[in-house]
Structures are given as C-alpha cells and as structure tokens.
N, C-alpha and C positions, 0 to 999 in steps of 0.2 A: 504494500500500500504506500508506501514513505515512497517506494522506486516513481510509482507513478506522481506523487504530488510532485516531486524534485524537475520528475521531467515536465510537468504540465509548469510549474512555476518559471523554471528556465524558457520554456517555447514561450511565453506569455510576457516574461520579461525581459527579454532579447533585443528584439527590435526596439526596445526603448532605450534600453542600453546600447546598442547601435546606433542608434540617431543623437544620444546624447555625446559619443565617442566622436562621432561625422561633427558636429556642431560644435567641441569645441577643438579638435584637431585644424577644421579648414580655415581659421585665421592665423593658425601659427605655420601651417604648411604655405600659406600664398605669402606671410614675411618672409618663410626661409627661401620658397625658391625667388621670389624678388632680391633678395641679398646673393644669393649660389648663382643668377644671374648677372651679376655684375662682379661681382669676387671673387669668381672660379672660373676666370676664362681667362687665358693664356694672352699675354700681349702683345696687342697687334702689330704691326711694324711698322706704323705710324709711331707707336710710343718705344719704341726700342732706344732713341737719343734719351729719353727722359729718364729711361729705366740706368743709359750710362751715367750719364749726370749725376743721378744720385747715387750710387757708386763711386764717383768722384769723390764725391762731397763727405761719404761717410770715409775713404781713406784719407782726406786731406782734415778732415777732424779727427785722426786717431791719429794723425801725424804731431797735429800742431798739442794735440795734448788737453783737447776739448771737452773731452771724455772727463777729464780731472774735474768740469765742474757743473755736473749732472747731480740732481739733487738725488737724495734715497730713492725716494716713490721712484725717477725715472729711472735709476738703476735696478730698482727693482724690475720695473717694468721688461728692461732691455734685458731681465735674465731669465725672465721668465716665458718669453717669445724666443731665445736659444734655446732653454729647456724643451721648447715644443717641439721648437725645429729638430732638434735630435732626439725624440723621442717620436717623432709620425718615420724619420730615417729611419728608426731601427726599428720600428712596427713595418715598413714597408720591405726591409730589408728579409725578415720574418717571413712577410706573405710570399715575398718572392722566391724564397727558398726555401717555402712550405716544413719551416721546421723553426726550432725553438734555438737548437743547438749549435749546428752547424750543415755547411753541404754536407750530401750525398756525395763522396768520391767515386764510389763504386758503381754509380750509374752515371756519371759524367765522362771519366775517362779511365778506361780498360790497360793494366799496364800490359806492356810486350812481350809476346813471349821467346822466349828462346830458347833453343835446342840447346843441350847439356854437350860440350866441346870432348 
C-alpha cells in the first residue's frame, strides 16, 4: 500500500517540481550563456594587437618593479586567478591523459625488439 501512495504522490508531484526547477533555472541559464557568449570565444584577429599590448604592458610593469606597489586585496587577487590558471592546466592535463597519475607508456610507445646476438 505505502509502494502505491509513494508512487501516486511522486506522479502527482513531479510536474510541479518540474516546472518549479524550469522557472527558476531559465534566468540563471540565459545570464550564463549571455556571459559564455562573450567570455568564451577565442580572439579575433582584429584584437590580437591588443591582446600584445597588454602583454607588453604587464612585462614592462614586472620590469620597472610595479608589482612592488599593489595593494593586498590586489595581490590577493593576482594569486588567486594563477591558482586557477594552474589548477583548470592540471584538471585538463588529467582529462587528456584520462588518468590521475601518469601516461600510459605501454600503449603509446612499444619498445624494440631484438634478436638475442
């Protein structure tokens, strides 16, 4: 008896719970891909001067010693956008080489064999 109410209560409360999941998923899903849209595309070659530029800019401030007078918060900041950056590196480095550890030698490359002289 309990098997049946559980399942009459889930068919019955589903579709609310569905539609309350749809309504409020669809305003944070059209931010994100409005933002994945503009933040997740690769730069055009119209902006490729600009992308050197700042690159310039950021070696001739580690040159002149610029870096010395960056408050905490912004040093915080600048460590914690390296921390990301090498931490999606070695998450991707992972996916690519479908393991935790290390390669696979033994299915990359086969050593040589040769005939005993």
């Amino acid at each position: 008896m309990s098997a049946v109410f559980c399942t009459s209560a889930v068919v019955t409360s589903g579709p609310k719970i569905a539609t309350g999941v749809v309504q409020w998923t669809t305003p944070k899903l059209k931010t994100f891909w409005y933002y994945a849209k503009v933040e997740l595309i690769p730069p055009k070659p119209s902006e490729i001067p600009a992308v050197q530029k700042g690159l310039q800019e950021v070696i001739a401030a580690a040159k002149s010693g610029k870096w010395k007078t960056l408050t905490v918060r912004e040093a915080w900041l600048n460590t914690l956008v390296a921390v990301e950056i090498c931490f999606w590196f070695f998450i991707g480095e992972q996916i690519g080489r479908r393991s935790m550890i290390g390669y696979d030698v033994k299915l990359a490359v086969e050593p040589p064999k040769h005939s005993p002289i």
